[in-house]
C-alpha positions as CSV (number, residue, x, y, z in Angstrom):
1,X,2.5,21.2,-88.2
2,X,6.0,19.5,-86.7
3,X,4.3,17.7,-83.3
4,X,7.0,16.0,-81.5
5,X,6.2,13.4,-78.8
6,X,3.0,12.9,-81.0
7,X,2.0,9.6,-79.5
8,X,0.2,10.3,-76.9
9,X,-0.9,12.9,-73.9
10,X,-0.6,16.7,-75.0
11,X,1.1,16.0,-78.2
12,X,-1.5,13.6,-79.5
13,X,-4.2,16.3,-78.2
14,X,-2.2,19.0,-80.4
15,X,-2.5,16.6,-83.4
16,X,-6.3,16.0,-83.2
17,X,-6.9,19.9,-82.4
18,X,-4.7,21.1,-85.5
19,X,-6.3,18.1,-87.7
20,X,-9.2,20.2,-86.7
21,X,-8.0,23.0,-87.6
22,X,-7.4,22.3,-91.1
23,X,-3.9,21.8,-90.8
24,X,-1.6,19.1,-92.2
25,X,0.4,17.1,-89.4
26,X,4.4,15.9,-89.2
27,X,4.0,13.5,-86.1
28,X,7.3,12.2,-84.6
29,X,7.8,10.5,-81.6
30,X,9.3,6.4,-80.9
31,X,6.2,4.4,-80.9
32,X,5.2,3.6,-84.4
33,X,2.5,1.9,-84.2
34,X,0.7,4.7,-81.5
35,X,2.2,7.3,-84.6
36,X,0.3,4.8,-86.9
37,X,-2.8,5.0,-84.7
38,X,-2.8,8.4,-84.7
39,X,-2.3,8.8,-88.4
40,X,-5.4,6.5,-89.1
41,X,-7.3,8.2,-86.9
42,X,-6.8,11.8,-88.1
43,X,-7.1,10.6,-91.5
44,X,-10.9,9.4,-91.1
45,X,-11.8,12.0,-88.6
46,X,-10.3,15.2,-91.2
47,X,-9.2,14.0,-94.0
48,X,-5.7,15.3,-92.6
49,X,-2.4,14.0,-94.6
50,X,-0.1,13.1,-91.7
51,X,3.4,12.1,-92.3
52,X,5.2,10.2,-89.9
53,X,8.4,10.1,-88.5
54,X,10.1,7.7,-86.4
55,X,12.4,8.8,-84.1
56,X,13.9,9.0,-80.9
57,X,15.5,12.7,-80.1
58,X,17.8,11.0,-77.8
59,X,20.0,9.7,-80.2
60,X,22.7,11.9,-81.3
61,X,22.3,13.7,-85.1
62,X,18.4,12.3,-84.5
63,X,16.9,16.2,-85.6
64,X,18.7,16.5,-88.6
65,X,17.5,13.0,-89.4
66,X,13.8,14.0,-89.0
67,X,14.6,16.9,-91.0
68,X,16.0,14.9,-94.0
69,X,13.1,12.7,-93.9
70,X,10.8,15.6,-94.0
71,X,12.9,17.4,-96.9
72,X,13.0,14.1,-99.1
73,X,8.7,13.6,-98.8
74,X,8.9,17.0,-100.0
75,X,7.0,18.8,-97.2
76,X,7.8,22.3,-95.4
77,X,7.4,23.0,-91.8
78,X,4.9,25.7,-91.7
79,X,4.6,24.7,-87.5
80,X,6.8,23.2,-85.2
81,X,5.6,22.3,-81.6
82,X,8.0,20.9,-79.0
83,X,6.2,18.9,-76.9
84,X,8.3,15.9,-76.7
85,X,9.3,15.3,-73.1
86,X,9.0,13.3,-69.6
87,X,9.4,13.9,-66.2
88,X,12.6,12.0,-64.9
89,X,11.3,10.8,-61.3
90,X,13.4,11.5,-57.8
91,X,16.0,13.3,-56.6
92,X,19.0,15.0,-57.9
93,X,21.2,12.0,-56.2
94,X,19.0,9.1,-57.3
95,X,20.1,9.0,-60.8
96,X,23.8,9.3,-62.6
97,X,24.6,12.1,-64.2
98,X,24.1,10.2,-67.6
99,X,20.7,9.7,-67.2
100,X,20.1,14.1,-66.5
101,X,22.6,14.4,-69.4
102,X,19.7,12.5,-71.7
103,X,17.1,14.5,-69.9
104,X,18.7,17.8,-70.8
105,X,19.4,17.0,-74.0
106,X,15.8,16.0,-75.0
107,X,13.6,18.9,-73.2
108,X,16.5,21.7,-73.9
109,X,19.1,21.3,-77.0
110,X,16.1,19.2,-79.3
111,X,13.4,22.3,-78.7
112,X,16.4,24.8,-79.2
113,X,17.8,22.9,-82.2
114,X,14.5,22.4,-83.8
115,X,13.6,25.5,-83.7
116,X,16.7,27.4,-85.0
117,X,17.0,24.7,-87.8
118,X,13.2,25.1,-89.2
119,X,12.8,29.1,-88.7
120,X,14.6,30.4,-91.3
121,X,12.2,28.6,-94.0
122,X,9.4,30.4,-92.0
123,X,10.8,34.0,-91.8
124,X,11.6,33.4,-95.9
125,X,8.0,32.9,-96.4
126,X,6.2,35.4,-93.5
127,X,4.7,33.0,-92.3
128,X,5.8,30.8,-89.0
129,X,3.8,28.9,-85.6
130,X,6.4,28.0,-82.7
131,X,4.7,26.6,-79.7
132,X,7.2,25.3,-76.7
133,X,5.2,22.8,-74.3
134,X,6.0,24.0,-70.8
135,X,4.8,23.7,-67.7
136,X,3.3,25.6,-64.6
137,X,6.3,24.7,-63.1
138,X,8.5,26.8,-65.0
139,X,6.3,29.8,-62.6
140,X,7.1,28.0,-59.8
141,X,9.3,27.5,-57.0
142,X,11.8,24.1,-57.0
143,X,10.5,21.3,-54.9
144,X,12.1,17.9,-54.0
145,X,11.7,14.9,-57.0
146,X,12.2,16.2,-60.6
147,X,14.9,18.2,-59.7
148,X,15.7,19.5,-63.5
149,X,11.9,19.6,-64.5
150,X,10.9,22.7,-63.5
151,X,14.6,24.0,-64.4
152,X,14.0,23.3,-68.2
153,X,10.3,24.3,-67.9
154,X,11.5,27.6,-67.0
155,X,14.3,27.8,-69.6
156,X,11.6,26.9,-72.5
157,X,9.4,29.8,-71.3
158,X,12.4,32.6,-71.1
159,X,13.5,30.9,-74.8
160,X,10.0,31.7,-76.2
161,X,9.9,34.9,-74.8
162,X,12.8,36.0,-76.3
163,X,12.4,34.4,-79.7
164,X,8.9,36.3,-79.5
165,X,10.3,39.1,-79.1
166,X,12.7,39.0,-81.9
167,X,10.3,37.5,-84.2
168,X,7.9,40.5,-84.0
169,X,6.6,41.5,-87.3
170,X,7.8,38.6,-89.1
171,X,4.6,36.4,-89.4
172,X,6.0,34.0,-87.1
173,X,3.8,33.4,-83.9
174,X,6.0,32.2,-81.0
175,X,4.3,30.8,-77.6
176,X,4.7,28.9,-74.4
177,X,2.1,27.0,-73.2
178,X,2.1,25.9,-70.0
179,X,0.0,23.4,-68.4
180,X,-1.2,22.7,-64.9
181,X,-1.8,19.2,-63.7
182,X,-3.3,18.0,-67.3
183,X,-4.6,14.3,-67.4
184,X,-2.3,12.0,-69.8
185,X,-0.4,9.1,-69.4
186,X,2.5,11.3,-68.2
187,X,1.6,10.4,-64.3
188,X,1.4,6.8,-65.0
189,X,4.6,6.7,-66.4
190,X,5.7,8.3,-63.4
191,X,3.8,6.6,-61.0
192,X,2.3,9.4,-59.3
193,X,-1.3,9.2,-60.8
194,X,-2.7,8.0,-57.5
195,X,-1.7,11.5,-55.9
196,X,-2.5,13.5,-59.0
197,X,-6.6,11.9,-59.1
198,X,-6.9,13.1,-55.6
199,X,-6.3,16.4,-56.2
200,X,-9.6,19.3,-56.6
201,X,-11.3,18.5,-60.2
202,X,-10.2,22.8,-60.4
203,X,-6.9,22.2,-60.4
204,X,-6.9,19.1,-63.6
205,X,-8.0,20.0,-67.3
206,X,-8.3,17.5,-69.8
207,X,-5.2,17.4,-72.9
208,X,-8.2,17.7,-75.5
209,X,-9.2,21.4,-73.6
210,X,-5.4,22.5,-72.8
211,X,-4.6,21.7,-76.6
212,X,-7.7,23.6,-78.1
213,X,-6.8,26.6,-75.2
214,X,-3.1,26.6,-76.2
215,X,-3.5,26.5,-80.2
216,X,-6.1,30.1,-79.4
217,X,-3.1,30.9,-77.9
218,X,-0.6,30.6,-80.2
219,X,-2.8,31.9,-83.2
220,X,-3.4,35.2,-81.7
221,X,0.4,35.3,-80.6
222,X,0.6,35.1,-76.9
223,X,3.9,34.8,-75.5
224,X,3.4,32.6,-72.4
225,X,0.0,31.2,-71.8
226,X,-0.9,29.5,-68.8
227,X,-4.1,27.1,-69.2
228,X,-6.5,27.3,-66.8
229,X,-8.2,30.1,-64.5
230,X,-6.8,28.6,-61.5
231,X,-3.2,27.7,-62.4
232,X,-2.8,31.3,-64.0
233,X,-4.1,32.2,-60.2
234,X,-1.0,30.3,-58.5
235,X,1.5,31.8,-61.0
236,X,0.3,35.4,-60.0
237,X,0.3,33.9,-56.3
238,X,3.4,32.9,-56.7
239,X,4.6,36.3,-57.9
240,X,3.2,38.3,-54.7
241,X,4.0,36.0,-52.0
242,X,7.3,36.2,-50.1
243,X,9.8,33.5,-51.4
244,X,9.9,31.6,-48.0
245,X,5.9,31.1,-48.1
246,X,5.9,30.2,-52.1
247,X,9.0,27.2,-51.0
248,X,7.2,26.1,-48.1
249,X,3.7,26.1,-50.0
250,X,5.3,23.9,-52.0
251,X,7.4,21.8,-50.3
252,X,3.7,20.2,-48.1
253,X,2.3,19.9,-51.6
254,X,5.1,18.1,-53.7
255,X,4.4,14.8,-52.0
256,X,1.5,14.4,-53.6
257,X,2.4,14.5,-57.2
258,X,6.2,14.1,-56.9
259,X,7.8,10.6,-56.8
260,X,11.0,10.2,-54.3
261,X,10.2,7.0,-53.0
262,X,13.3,5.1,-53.8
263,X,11.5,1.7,-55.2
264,X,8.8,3.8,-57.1
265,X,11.2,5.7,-58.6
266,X,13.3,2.8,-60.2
267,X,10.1,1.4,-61.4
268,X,8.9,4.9,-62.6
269,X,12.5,5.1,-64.4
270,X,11.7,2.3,-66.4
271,X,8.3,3.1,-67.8
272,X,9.8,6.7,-68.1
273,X,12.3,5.2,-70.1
274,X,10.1,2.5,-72.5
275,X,7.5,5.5,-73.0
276,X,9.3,9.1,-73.1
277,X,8.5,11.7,-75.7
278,X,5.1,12.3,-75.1
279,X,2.9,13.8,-72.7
């Protein structure tokens, strides 16, 4: 199993749960010695062989480089899971347009690129797992701060949809999970952890729970699964209310677990920044 943003959060969850699961992990991500960790860890805990790859998906040709180094150890991807990802704080307007151009490029073309380059070994062999690491947000309406989170969310749901469908009867499983407010290091990066531990313990799931939920997911071939009794409520909520009550719902709430204060956010950019590509 490919795990991308492996280090920590959902990613590192995923790792432990397919260890678990008996299967052998490919852990990329930038912080080596987290990857290390992780390895170790799995190792003792499974006896899982993990290979891993260090890498950052921003750079340019970086995918086909993870793919070479996979190829020359002599391994197959049998799994691929895009997870890699972070939430790039504020506004539209408080960031240059590099700095969305970077953000697209790791949470849209790496997923998209990923997948097209490793599915044709799967479809040869009948046998395939594709997970895309979402978000509620995808199934919700746009709010102020994060301006192109929910954006991409959405785009990585309608991707695995589609690739689902087109992938029906091949032995390849294709899913979106999407979690809710799941506790990682993802809100300390973003400096809104404060808001996101005040919220109701039924809206927040642990990374070791959504990871075991959205692996059952993926095995039994679900093509968007939404962690959680009570975030699966919202998205259906979502679905029946008039637009102008969804926007204005969540327009009161955003403030609480969305970052536009214009000091936070340059500090948030620069732990976003040292720590992006995992969860």
């Amino acid at each position: 199993m490919l795990i991308t943003g492996a280090s920590a959060g959902i990613g590192a969850a995923l790792a432990r749960e397919y260890a678990s699961r008996g299967w052998d992990i490919i852990a990329t991500a930038r912080r080596a010695d987290r990857l290390q960790a992780l390895a170790d860890e799995l190792s003792a805990a499974h006896g899982t062989h993990v290979h891993v790859v260090t890498a950052d998906l921003m750079e340019d040709g970086a995918v086909d480089a993870v793919l070479a180094d996979i190829a020359s150890a002599g391994l197959q991807v049998d799994g691929l899971i895009n997870n890699a990802g972070y939430g790039h704080p504020g506004t539209y307007l408080d960031s240059p347009w590099e700095e969305h151009e970077r953000f697209n490029h790791l949470m849209v073309v790496v997923p998209a690129e990923l997948t097209r380059k490793v599915l044709p070994g799967m479809v040869e062999r009948d046998f395939g797992r594709i997970m895309q690491v979402a978000s509620l947000a995808g199934h919700m309406p746009g709010s102020n701060g994060h301006t192109l989170y929910a954006a991409v969310k959405a785009y990585l749901i309608k991707f695995a949809e589609s690739l689902h469908a087109e992938m029906e009867g091949s032995g390849v499983h294709v899913s979106a999970l999407c979690p809710g407010f799941t506790i990682t290091e993802f809100h300390d990066v973003n400096g809104t952890r404060e808001g996101i531990n005040a919220l109701p313990g039924i809206m927040k799931m642990s990374a070791a729970d959504c990871a075991r939920l959205g692996a059952d997911a993926l095995e039994v071939n679900k093509d968007v699964f939404i962690s959680g009794g009570f975030n699966r409520f919202l998205a259906r909520l979502n679905r029946v209310l008039p637009s102008a009550v969804g926007k204005k719902m969540m327009k009161s709430g955003s403030g609480s677990y969305r970052n536009t204060d214009d000091a936070l956010i340059r500090e948030a950019t620069q732990r976003a920044r040292a720590g992006m590509g995992g969860r």
